[in-house]
C-alpha positions in Angstrom: -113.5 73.2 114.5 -113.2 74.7 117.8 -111.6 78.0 117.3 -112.8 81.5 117.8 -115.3 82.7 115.0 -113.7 85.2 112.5 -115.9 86.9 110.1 -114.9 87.5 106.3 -115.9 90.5 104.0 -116.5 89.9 100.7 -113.6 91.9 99.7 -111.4 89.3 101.5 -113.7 85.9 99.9 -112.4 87.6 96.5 -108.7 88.3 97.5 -108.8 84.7 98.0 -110.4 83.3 94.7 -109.3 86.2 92.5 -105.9 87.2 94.1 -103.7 90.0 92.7 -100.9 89.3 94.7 -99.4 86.5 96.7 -100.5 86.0 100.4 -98.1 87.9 103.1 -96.9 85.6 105.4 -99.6 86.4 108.3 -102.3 86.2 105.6 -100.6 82.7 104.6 -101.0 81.7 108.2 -104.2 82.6 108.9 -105.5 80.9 106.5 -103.7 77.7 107.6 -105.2 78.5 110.7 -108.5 78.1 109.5 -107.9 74.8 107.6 -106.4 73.4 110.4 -109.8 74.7 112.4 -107.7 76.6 114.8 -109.9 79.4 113.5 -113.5 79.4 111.9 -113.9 81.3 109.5 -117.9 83.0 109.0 -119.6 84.9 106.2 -122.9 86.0 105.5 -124.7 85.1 101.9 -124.8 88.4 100.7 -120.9 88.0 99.8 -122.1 85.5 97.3 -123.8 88.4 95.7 -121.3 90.6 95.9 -118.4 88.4 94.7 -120.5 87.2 91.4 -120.8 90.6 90.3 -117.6 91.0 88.3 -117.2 87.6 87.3 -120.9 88.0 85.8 -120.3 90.8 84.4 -116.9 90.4 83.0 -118.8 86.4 81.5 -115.6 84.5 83.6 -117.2 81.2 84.0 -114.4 79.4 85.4 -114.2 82.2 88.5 -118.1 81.6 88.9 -117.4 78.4 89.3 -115.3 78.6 91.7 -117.6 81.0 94.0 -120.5 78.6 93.3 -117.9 75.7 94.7 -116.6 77.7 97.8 -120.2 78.7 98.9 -121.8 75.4 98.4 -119.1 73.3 99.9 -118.5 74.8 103.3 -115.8 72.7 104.3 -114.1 75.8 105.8 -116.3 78.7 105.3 -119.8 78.6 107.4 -122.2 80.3 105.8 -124.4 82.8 107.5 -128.3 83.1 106.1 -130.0 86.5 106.4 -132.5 85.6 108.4 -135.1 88.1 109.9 -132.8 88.1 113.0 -129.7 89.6 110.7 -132.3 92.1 108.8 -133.5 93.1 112.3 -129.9 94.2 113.6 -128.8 95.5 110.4 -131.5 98.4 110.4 -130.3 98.8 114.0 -127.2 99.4 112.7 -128.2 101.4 109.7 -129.9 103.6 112.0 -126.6 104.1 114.6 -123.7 104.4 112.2 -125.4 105.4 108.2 -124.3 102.5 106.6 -125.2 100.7 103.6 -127.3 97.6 104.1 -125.1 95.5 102.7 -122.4 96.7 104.9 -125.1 96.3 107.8 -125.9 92.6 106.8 -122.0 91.7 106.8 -121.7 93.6 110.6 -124.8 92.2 111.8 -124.5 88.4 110.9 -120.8 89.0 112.3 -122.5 90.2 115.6 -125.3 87.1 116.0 -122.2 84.6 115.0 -120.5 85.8 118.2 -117.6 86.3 116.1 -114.5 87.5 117.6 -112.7 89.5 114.8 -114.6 91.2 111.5 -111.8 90.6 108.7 -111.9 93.5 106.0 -110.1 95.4 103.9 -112.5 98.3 104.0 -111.0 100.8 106.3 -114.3 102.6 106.3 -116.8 100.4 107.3 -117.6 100.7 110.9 -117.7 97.3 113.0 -119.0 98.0 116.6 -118.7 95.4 118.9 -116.4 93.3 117.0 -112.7 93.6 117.0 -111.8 95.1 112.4 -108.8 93.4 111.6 -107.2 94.4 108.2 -106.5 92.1 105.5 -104.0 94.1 103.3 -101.9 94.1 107.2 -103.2 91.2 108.7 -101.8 90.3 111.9 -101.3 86.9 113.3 -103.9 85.9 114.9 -103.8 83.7 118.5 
């Protein structure tokens, strides 16, 4: 993998394990993009959290599963710790924009991956210093 570094939100981890519609055609390609490593594709473990919640809560063992699988097996999806260095620049950016820390953890490991592009489908979250691509309108990414 040799591509430019493209973070994922959680919101875009559980379009892809729980989808409610088919991919569009750009979201189609981008991921191809990233199993052909044209693109890397980075997240932080606090999505792991966040994407368990429902599946917990709603006792959907099968989806767990499959979180527990994408998480643990990496072959696409680099996984970001939160270290001290990602706690560090989150409050920075707690403190600059009033965001939530988990919001802030997602931005800030984004930031110290050097990635290129922040992919989200939350319209509200601010993502300074990183290029917010949309998921729901995805463009195609070169």
């Amino acid at each position: 993998m040799d591509g430019p570094t493209i973070y994922l939100d959680t919101n875009v981890l559980i379009a892809l394990v729980e989808p409610v519609a088919p991919l569009t055609p750009n979201q189609r390609v981008f991921v191809e993009q990233i199993d052909a490593g044209a693109l890397i594709a980075v997240t932080s473990e606090i999505a792991l959290a966040e994407c368990l919640v429902k599946p917990l809560t709603d006792a959907v063992a099968h989806t767990v599963r499959a979180y527990y699988a994408l998480f643990a097996s990496q072959s696409w999806l680099a996984v970001m710790s939160v270290s001290r260095a990602v706690l560090v620049e989150a409050a920075a950016l707690r403190a600059a924009h009033r965001m939530a820390l988990p919001d802030a953890i997602h931005v800030a490991s984004a930031r110290l991956a050097e990635a290129s592009a922040f992919v989200t489908d939350d319209r509200r979250l601010p993502v300074p210093a990183v290029e917010k691509l949309g998921w729901s309108d995805m463009p195609v990414i070169r």
